[in-house]
N, C-alpha and C positions, 0 to 999 in steps of 0.2 A: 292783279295777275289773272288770268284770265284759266278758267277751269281748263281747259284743255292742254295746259303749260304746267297741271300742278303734278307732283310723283304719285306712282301709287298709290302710293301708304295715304296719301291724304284725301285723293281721288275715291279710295275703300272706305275711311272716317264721313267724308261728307255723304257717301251714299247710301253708309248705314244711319248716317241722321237724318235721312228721307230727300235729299237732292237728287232725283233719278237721273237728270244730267250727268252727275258724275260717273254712270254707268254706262252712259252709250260712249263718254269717251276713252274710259278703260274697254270698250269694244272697238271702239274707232281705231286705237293706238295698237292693239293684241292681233285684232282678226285676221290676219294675213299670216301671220305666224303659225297662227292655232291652228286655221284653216288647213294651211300647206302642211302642218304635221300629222292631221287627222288626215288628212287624202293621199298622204305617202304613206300613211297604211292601210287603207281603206280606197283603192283608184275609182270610186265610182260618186261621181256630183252625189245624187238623191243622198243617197246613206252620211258622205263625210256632211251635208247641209243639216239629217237627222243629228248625228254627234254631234254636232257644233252647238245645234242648237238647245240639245238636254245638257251639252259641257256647261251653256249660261244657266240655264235651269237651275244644275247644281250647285253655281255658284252662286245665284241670288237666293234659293236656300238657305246656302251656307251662310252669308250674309245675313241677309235678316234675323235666322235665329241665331245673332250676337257671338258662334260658332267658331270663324274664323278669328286664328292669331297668328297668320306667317307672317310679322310682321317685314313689310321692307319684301318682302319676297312671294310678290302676288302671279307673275309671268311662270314660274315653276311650279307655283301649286295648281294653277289652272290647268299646263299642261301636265300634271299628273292626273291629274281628273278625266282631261280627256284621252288621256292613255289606259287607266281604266276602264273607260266606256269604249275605246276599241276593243281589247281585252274583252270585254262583256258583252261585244258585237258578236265576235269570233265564236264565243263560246255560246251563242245561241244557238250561230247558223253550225255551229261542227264542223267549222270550218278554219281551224288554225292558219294562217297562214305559214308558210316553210321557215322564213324568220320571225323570230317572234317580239325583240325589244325596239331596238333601234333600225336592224335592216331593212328592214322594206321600203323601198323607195323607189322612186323612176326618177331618172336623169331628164325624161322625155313627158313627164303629165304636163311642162307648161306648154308645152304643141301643142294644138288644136289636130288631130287627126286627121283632115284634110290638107294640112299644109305640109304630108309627109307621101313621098308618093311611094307604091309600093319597093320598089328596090329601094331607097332610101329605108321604109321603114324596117327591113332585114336586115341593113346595115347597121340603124339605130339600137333595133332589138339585140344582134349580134354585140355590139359596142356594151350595152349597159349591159348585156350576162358575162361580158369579158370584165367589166369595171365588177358587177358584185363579187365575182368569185376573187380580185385582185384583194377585194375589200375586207373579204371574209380572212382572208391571209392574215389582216395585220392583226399584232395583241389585245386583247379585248378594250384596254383601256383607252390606245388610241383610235380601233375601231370608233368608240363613242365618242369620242371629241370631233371624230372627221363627219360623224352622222348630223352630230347634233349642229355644227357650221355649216356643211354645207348641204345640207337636205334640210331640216328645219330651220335654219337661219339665225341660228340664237347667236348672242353675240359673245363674246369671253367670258364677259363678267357674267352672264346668264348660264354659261358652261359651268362656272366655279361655282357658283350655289346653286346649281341644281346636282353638281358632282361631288360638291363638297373638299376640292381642290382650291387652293390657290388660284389667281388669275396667271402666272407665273408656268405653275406647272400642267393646265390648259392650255397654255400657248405652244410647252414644252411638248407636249403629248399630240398636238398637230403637226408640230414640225417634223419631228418624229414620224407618223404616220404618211406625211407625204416624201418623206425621205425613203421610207422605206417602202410606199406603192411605187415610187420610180423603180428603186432594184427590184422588186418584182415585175413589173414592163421590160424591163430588160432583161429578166433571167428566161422570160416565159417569149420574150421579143414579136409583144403583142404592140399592134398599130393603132392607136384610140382615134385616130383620122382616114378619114376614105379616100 
């Protein structure tokens, strides 16, 4: 089998027995993830490419000194790490941002800002302050299930251990949430299309 096909857990074994391989492709396989989670709280390239890159830091620390045991469960520890190191961003520059766990995010970072032309872009802008405030409405628990799908990308099973939930009642707690952002679009009888 070929290292790039193997799970985590064994991907973390081989590279703390000195396979470095097996670390660029738990980078290969994560990055896009990590990435988009660190820069939907952080919209600025330079700094989330800094975070990113102290997040691997930390973990080949962690790694080498024999430190880590989440076993089975490498994608959730990593982004707590790099959740942290936002956190530790913030708290440099004094600069909190207004949401501070899961909200932050832009519907609109995968644009490139030229391909948005000004009136488009005050409708786009206009649209995602109408979706956060829709967002901030629902209960905290399904707030984070609709965060962590569809702004980080994680998948169900990555919801329930990193929530500590069943995969069941993560399914349950998105359905939920998009049930109830609809009757708020209609109570508030906002247009999410121009």
């Amino acid at each position: 089998m070929a290292i790039t096909n193997l799970p985590d857990a064994l991907l973390v074994k081989e590279y703390v027995a000195g396979n470095e391989e097996a670390l660029s492709a738990l980078i290969k396989r994560h990055q896009s993830k990590i990435y988009g989670f660190i820069y939907s709280k952080i919209p600025d390239k330079d700094i989330t490419n800094d975070v990113f890159q102290d997040t691997f830091i930390k973990v080949i620390k962690t790694l080498k000194s024999n430190s880590y045991n989440e076993e089975g469960k490498f994608l959730p520890w990593v982004m707590r790490i790099s959740h942290n190191l936002v956190v530790d961003h913030y708290r440099k520059t004094k600069k909190m941002p207004l949401y501070r766990e899961t909200e932050e995010f832009s519907i609109f970072s995968i644009m490139s800002d030229d391909s948005l032309t000004i009136e488009n872009k005050i409708i786009a802008d206009q649209v995602e302050m109408d979706l956060k405030r829709l967002i901030e409405e629902l209960p905290a628990d399904q707030k984070e299930v609709l965060v962590m799908r569809m702004y980080q990308d994680m998948s169900f099973k990555e919801i329930s251990e990193s929530t500590g939930v069943s995969i069941n009642t993560a399914l349950g707690r998105m359905r939920y949430a998009l049930m109830n952002l609809r009757k708020v679009i209609d109570k508030h009888q906002i247009v999410l299309t121009n």
